[in-house]
Backbone as CSV, one residue per row, in Angstrom:
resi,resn,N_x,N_y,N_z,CA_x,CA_y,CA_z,C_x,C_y,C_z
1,UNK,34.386,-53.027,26.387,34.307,-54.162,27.272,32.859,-54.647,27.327
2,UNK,32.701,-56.170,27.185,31.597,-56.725,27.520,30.643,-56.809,28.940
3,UNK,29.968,-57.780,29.558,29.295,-58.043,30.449,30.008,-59.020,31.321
4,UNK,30.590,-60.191,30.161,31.657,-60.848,30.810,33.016,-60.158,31.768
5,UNK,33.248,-59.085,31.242,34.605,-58.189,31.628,34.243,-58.041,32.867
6,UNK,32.959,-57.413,32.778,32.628,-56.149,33.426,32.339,-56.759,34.886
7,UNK,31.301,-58.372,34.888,31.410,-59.319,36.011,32.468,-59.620,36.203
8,UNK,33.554,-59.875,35.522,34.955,-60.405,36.117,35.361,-59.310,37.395
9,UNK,35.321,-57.925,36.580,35.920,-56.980,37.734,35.035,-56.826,38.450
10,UNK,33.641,-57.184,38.660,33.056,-56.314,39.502,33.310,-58.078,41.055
11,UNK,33.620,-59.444,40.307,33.739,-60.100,41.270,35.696,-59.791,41.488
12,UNK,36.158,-59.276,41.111,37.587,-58.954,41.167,37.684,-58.100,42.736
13,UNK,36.554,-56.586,42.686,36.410,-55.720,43.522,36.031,-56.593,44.257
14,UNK,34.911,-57.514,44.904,34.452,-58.085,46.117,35.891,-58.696,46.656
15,UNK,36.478,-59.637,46.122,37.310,-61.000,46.265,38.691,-59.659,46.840
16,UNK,39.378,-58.917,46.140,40.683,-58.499,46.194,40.185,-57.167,47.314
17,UNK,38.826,-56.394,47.369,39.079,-55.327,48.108,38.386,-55.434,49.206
18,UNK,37.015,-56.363,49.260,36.405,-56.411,50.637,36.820,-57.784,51.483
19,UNK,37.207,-58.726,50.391,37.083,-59.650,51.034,38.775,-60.142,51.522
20,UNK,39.753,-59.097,50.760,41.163,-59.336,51.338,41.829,-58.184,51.502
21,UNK,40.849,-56.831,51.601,41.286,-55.464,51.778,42.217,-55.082,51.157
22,UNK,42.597,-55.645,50.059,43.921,-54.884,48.932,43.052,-53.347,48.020
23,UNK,42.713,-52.571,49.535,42.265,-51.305,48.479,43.200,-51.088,47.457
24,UNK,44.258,-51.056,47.071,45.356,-50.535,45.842,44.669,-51.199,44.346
25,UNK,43.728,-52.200,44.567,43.068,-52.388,43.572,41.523,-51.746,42.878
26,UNK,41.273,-50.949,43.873,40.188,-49.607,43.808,40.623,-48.656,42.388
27,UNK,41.943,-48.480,42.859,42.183,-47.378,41.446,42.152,-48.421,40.462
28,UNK,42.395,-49.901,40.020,42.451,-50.609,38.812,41.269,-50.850,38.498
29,UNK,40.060,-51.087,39.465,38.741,-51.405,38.731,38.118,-50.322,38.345
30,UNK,38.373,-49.176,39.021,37.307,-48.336,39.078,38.128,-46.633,38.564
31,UNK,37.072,-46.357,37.736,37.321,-44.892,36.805,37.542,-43.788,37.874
32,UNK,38.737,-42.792,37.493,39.233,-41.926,38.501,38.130,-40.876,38.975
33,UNK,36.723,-40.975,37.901,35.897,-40.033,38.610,34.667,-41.202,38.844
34,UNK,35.125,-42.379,39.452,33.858,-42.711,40.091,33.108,-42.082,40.832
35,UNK,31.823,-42.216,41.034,30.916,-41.932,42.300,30.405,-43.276,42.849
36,UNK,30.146,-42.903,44.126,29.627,-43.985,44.690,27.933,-43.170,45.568
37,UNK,26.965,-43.544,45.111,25.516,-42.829,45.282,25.224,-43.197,46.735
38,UNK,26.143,-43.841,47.454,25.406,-44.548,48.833,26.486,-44.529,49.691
39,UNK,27.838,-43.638,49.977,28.728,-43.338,50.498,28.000,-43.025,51.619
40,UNK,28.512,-43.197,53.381,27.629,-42.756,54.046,28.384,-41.686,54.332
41,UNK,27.699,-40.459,55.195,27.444,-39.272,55.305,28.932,-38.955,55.522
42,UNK,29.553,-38.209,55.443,30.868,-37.292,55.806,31.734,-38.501,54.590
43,UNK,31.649,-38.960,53.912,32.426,-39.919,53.190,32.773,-39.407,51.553
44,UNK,33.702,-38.728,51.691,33.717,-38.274,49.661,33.224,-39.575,49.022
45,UNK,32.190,-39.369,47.718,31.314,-40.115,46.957,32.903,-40.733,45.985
46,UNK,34.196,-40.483,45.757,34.910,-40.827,45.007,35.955,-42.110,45.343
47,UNK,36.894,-42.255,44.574,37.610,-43.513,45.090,38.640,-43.328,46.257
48,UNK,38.976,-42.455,46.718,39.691,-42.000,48.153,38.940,-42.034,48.826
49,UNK,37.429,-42.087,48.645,36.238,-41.772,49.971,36.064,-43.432,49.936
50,UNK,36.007,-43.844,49.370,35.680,-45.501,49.080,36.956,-46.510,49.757
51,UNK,38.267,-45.975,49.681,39.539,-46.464,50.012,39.263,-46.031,51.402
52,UNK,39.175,-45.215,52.162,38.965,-44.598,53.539,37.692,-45.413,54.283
53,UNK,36.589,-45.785,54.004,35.439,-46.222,54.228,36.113,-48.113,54.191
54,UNK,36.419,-48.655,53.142,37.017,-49.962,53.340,37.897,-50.651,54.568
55,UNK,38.781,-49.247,54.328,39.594,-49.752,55.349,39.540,-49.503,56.708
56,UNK,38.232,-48.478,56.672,37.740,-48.492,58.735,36.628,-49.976,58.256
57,UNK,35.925,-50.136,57.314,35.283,-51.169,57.212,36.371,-52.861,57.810
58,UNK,37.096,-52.795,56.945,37.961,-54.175,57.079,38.551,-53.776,58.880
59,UNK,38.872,-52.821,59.518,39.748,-52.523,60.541,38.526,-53.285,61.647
60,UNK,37.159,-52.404,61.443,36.214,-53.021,62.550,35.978,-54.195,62.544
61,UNK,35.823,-55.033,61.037,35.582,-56.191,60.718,36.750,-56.829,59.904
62,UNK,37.927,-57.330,60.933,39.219,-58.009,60.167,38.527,-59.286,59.472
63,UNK,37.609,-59.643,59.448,37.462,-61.136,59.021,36.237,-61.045,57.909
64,UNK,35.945,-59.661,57.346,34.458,-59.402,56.753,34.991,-60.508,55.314
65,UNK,33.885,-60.801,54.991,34.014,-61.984,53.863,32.669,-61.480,52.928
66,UNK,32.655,-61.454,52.174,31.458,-61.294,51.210,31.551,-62.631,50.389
67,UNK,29.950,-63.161,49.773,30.103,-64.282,48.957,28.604,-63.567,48.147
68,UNK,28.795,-63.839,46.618,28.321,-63.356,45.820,26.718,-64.455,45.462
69,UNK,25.609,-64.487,45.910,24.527,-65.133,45.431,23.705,-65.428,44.399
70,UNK,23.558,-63.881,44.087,22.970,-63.993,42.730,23.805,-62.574,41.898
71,UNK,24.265,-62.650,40.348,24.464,-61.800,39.549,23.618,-61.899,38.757
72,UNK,23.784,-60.449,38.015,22.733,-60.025,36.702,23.743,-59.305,35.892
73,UNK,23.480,-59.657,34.664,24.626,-58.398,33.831,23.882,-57.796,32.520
74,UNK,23.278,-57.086,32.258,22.638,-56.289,31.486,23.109,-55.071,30.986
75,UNK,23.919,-54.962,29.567,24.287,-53.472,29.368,25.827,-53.438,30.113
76,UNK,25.340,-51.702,30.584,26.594,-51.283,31.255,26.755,-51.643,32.924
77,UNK,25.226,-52.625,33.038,25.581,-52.305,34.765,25.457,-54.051,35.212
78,UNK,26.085,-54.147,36.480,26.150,-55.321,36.770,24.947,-55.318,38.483
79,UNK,24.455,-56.185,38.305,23.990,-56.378,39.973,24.184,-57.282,40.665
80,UNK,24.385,-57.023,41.608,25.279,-58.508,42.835,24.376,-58.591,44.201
81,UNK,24.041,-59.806,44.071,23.013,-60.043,45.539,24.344,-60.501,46.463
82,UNK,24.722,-60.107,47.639,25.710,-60.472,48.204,24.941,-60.982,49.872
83,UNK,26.053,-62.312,50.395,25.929,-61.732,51.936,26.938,-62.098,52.131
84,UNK,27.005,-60.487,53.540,28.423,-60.518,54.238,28.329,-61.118,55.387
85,UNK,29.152,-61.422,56.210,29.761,-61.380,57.465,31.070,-61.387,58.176
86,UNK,30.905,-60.861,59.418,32.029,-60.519,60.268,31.791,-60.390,61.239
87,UNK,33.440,-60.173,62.192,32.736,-60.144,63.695,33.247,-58.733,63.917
88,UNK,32.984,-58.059,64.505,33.054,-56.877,65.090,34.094,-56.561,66.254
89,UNK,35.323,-56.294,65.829,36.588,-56.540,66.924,37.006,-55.140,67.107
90,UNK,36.538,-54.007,66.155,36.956,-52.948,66.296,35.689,-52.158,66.765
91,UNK,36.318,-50.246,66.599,34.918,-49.335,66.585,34.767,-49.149,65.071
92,UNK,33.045,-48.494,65.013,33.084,-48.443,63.557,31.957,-47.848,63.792
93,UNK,32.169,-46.314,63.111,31.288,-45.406,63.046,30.654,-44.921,64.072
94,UNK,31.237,-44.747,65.360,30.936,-44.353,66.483,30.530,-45.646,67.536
95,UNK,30.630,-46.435,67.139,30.212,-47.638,67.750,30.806,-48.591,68.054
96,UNK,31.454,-48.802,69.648,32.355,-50.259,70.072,32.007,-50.888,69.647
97,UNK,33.496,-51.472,69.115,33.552,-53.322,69.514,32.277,-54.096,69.982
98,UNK,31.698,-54.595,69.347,31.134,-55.569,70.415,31.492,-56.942,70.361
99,UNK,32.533,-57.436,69.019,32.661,-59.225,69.615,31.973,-59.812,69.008
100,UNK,30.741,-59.306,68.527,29.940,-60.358,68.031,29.813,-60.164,66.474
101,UNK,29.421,-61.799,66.128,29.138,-61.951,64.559,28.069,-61.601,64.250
102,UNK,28.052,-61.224,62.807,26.787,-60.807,62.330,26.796,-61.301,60.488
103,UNK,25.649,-61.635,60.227,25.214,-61.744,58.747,24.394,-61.102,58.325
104,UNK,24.673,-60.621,57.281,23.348,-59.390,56.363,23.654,-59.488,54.846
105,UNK,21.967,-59.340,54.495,22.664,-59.350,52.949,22.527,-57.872,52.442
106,UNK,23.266,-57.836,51.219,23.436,-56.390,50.602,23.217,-56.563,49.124
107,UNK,23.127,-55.817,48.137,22.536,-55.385,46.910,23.339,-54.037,46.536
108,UNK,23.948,-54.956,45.346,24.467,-53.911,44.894,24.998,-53.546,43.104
109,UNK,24.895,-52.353,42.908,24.202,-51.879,41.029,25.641,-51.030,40.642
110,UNK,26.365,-51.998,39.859,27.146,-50.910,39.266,27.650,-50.556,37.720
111,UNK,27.499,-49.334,37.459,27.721,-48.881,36.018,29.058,-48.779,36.263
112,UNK,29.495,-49.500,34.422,30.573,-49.290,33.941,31.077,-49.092,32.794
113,UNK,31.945,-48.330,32.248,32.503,-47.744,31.378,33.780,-47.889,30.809
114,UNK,33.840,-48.465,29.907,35.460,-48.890,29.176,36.429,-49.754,30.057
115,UNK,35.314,-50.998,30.871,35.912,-51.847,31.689,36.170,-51.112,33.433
116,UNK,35.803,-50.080,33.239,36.224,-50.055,34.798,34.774,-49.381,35.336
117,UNK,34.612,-49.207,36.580,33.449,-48.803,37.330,33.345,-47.333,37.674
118,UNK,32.432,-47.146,37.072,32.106,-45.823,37.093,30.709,-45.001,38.094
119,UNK,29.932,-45.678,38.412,28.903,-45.517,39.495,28.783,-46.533,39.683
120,UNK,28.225,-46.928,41.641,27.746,-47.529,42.041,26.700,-47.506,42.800
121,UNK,25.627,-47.919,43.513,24.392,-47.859,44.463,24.506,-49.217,45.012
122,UNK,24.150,-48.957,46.241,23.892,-49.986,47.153,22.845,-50.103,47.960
123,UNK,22.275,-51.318,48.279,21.138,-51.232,49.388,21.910,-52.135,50.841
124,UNK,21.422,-52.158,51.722,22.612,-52.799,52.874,21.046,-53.144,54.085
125,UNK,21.647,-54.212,54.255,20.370,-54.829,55.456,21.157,-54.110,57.088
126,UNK,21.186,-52.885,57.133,21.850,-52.393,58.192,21.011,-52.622,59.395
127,UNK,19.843,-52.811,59.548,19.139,-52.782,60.846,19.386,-54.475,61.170
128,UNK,19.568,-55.363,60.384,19.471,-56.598,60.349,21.444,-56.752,60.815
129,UNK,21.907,-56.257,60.673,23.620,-55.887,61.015,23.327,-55.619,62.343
130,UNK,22.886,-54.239,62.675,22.921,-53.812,63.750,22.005,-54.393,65.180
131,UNK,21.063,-54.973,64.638,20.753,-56.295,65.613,21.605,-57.197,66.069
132,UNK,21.756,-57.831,65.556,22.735,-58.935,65.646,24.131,-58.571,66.545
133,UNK,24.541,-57.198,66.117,25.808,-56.881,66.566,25.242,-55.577,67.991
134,UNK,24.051,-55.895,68.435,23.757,-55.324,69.742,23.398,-53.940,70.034
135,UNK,23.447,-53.398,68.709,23.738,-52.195,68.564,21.539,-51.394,68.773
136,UNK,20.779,-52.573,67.565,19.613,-51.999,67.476,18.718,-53.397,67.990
137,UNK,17.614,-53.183,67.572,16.334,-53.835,68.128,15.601,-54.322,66.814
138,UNK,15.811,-55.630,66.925,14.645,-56.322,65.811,13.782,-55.944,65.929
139,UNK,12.656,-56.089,64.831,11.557,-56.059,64.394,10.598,-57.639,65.407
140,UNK,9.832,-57.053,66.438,9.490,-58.577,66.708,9.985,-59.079,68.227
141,UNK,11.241,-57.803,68.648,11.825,-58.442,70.147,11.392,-57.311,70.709
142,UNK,10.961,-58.191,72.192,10.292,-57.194,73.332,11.280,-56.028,73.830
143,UNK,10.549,-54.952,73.709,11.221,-53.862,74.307,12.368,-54.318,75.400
144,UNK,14.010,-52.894,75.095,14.681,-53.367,75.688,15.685,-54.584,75.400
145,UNK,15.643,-55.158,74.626,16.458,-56.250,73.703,17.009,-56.711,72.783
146,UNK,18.308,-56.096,72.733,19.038,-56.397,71.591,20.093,-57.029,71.394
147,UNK,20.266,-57.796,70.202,20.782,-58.749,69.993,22.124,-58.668,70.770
């Protein structure tokens, strides 16, 4: 598989699994021993840990939407400048509901192998999330104030 392929599925995974939660398409893009290098903590690095993580992801955020900004395709790996948003209607990761919307962008690197995805890494604007959604404290706001 080419670079062309390899962007098709890797915008296949945004569009069908984050952005309309059809995890059942996790096992079609992605190789049965994926890893994922940026799983957060208690989360198996594989595609059941990734299917489990989506779908408390999509549950807290029914409306999360990703839109793809910038791609790169070089080789075996693809990179995707993304930003998400959603509103926060559920808990998620120890943390109520709060109701509110939030935008962040994310970065993300994935190797692939005979068309399907085989590692991924991510970077995630989480403090820039967690502002917004009340949780933390910008960079810049007076003590005591969060979004």
């Amino acid at each position: 598989m080419g670079t062309q392929e390899n962007k098709a599925t890797a915008r296949r995974f945004l569009e069908e699994v984050i952005n309309r939660g059809n995890v059942s398409v996790i096992d079609e893009v992605s190789s049965p021993n994926f890893v994922d290098h940026t799983a957060p903590p208690g989360v198996p690095a594989g595609n059941e840990g990734f299917n489990v993580f989506i779908t408390m992801f999509r549950t807290a955020f029914p409306d999360l939407h990703y839109t793809i900004d910038d791609e790169v395709a070089e080789g075996d790996r693809i990179v995707q400048r993304v930003t998400a948003r959603g509103t926060m209607k559920g808990d998620f990761q120890g943390m109520p509901a709060s109701g509110k919307t939030a935008t962040w962008s994310e970065i993300h690197i994935t190797r692939f192998e005979n068309g399907k995805a085989v590692e991924h890494w991510g970077v995630v604007d989480q403090l820039g999330m967690l502002a917004q959604l009340g949780f933390a404290q910008a960079p810049g706001q007076p003590a005591g104030v969060a979004g």
